[in-house]
N, C-alpha and C positions, 0 to 999 in steps of 0.2 A: 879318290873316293867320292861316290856323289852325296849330297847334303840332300836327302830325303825331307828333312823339316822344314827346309827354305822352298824345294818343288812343291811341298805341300801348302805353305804359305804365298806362295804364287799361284798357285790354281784357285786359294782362296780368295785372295783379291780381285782375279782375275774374273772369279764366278759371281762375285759381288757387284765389280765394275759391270758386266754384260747384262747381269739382273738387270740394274738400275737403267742403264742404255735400253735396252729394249721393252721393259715393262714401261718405264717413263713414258715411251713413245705411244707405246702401245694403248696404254690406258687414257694418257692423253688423246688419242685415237677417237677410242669409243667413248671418254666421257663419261669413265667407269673408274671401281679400284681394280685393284689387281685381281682379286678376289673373281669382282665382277665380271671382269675381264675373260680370264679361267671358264666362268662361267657358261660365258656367251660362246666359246668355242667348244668348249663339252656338250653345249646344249645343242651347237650348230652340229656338230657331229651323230650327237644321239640323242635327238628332241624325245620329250613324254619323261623324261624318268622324275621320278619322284622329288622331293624337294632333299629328303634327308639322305638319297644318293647321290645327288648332286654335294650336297655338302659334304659326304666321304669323299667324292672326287675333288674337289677343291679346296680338299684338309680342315675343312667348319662343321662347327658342332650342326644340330639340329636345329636349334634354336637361331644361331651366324647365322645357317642358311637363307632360314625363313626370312628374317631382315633382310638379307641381300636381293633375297627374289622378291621382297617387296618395295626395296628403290629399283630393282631391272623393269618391275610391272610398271610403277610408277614417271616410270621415264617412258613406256610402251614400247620396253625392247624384249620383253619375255611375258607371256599370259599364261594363268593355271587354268587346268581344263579338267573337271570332275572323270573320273574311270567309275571301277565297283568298290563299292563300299565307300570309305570317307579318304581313300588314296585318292591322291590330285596329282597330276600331271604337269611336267610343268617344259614350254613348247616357246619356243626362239617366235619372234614376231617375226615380219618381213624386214622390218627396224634393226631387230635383232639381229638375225644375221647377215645384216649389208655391216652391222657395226663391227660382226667376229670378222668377216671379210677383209673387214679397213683395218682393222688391231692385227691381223696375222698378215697385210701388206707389210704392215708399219714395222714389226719382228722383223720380220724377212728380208726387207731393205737395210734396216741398220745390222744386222747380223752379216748379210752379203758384202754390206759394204768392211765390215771389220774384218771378217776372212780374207778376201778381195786382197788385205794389205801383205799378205802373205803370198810364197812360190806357190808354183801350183804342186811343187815336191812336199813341199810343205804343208797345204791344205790334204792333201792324200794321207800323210804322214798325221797330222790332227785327226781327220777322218777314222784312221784306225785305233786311236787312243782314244774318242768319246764314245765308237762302240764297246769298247774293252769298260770305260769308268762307268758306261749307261749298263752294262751288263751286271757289273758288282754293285749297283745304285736298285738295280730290280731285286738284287738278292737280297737288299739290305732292308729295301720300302716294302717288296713283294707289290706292288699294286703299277699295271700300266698305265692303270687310269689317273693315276695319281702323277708318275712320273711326265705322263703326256699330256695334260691337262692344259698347256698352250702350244703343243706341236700344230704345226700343219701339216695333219696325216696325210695328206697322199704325195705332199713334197717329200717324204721322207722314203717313200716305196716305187715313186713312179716311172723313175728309171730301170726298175729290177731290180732297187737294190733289196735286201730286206731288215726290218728295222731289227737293231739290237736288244730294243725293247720287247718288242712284242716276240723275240725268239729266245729271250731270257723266260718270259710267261709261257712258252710253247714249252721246252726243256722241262721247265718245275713241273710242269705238269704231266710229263713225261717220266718225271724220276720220281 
């Protein structure tokens, strides 16, 4: 009989241990928090949005946000830019995104390298269990933006595959 609360206690640590691995790197990277970090890659993907969507995408309040985009400005990795009315914009510098660049290298290489320790039966075999857990994760958060928040979107589609994510958000929206 399998022990459901020990698999679950292992994915738990397991998803703690890889946080800490990759954001460490990562943020270390950019010379950012995590937060930050998050930031620099939402922004890198979808420069202009506002400061208090940015903060829904990166799980902070309005006010989190505002602080965060003003150590990102004050480091000259992100600038606000006036729109209509007294909405502001807020847009990855050129700094900006050489730094989501180097933070989603830095993920990408220690993530590679810890799959990498694994068969290749076995990474195919992982492969289909974090679309299955990314799938009941979108049902659970609803928000892709939220869940992808330091993905490297087009590493995840560019083979043809298609993300679980974004086919979880395609479904809901469908049903």
């Amino acid at each position: 009989m399998h022990d459901t609360r020990r698999t679950a206690n292992l994915l738990g640590a397991t998803a703690l241990a890889v946080t800490d691995l990759t954001l460490g790197g990562a943020t270390a990277a950019a010379g950012v928090s995590g937060s930050g970090a998050a930031a620099l890659v939402v922004l890198n993907a979808d420069p202009g949005i506002s400061v208090t969507e940015l903060g829904r995408r990166v799980g902070l309040t309005q006010s989190a946000a505002a602080r965060m985009v003003d150590a990102l400005e004050a480091r000259g990795l992100v600038e606000r830019r006036p729109t209509l009315g007294k909405w502001v914009a807020v847009h990855p510098t050129d700094a900006g995104r050489a730094a989501a660049a180097d933070l989603l290298d830095v993920r990408g290489e220690r993530l590679i390298t810890l799959v990498g320790t694994l068969s290749p039966a076995d990474q195919e075999a992982l492969t289909g269990v974090l679309e299955r857990l990314l799938r009941a994760l979108y049902a659970e958060v609803g928000s892709s933006e939220r869940l992808c928040r330091l993905c490297d979107r087009p590493c995840c589609t560019e083979s043809g595959a298609i993300c679980p994510v974004g086919q979880a958000e395609r479904d809901a929206a469908d049903g």
